[in-house]
C-alpha positions in Angstrom: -126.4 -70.6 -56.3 -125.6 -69.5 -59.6 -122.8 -71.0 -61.6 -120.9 -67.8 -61.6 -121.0 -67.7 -57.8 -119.6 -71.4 -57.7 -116.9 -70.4 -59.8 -115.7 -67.3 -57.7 -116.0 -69.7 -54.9 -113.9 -71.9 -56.4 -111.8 -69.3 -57.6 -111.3 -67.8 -53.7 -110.4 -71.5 -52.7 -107.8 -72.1 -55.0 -106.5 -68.6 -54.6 -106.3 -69.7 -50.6 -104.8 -72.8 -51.5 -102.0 -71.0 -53.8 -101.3 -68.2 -50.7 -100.8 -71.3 -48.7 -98.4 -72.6 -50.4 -96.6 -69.7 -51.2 -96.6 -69.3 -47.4 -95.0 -72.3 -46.5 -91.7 -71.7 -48.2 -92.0 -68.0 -47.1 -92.3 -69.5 -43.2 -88.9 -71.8 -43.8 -87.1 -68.9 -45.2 -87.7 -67.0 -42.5 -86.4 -70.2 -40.0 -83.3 -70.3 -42.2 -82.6 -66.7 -41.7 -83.3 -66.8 -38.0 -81.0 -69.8 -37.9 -78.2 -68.0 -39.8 -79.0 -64.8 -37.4 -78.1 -67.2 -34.0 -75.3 -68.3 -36.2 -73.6 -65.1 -36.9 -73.6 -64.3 -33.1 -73.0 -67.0 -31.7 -69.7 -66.9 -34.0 -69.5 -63.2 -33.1 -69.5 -63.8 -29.5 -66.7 -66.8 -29.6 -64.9 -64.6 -32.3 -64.9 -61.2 -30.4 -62.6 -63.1 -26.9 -60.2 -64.5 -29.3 -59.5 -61.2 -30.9 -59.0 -59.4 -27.7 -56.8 -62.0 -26.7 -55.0 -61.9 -29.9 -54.6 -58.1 -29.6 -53.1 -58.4 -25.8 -50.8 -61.0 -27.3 -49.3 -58.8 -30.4 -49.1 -56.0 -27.4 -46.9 -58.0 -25.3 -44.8 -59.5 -28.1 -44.4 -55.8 -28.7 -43.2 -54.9 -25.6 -40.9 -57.9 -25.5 -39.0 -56.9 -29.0 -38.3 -53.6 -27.6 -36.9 -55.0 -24.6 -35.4 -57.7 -26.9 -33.8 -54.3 -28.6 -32.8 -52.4 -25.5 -30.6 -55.4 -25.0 -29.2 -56.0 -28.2 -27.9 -52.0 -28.0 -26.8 -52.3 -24.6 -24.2 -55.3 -25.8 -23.3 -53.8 -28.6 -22.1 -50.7 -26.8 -20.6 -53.2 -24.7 -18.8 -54.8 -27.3 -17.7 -51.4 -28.6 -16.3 -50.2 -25.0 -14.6 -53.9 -24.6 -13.0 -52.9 -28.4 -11.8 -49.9 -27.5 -10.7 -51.0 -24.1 -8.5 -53.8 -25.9 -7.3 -51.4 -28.3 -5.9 -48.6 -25.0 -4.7 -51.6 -23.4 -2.5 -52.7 -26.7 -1.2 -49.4 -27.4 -0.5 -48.1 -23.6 0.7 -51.7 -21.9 0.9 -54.2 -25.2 3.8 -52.1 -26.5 6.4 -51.5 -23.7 5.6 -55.6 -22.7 6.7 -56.7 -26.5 9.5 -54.3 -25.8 10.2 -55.4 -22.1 10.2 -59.0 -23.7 12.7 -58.5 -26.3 15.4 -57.0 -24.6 15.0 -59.9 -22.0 15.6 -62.2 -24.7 18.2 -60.3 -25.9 19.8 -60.0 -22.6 19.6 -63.9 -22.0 21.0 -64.5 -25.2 23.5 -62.1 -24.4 24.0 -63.4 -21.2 24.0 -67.5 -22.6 26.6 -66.6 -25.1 29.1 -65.1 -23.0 28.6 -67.9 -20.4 29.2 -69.8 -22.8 32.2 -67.9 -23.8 33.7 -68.0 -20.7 33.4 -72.3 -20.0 35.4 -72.4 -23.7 37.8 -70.6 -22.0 38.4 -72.6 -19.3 
């Protein structure tokens, strides 16, 4: 064996040596990435339920405001026909009463004075 062949020879072991190492980190990244790959789904798959859930929720909170709104019209068209009704009432019955309720004061003041009219003339 010729010096020149021992040096290639050591030169092929080192070079194996230096692919080997290089390797090794090579071999951890690709753990690492696997790891972060079961990661990902793992949190894709607990993530994907609470969405759905989340979606169903905002739908039925949905549907509850426009019930929520269907209500809120309905008594204030209530409120409006309960207006108006005490307004008809006022004008059609609340008049002639104040009226009605005058005149009976009137007549019983009417009627108090001359009673008491007539006992002064007694």
């Amino acid at each position: 064996m010729s010096l020149g062949d021992v040096a290639s020879l050591i030169a092929a072991i080192a070079f194996v040596l230096l692919v080997g190492l290089l390797a090794l980190p090579l071999v951890k990244l690709g753990k690492v990435l696997d790891e972060t790959r079961a990661s990902v789904k793992e949190l894709t798959d607990h993530t994907l339920p609470v969405l759905d859930e989340t979606a169903s929720v905002v739908a039925s909170t949905n549907t509850q405001i426009e019930r929520v709104d269907t209500i809120t019209t309905s008594a204030a068209q209530v409120s409006e026909n309960v207006s108006a009704l005490t307004s008809l009432f006022a004008a059609t019955v609340g008049s002639p009463m104040i009226k009605l309720a005058a005149f009976s004061y009137g007549a019983r003041r009417m009627f108090s004075g001359a009673a008491d009219g007539l006992r002064g003339k007694r």
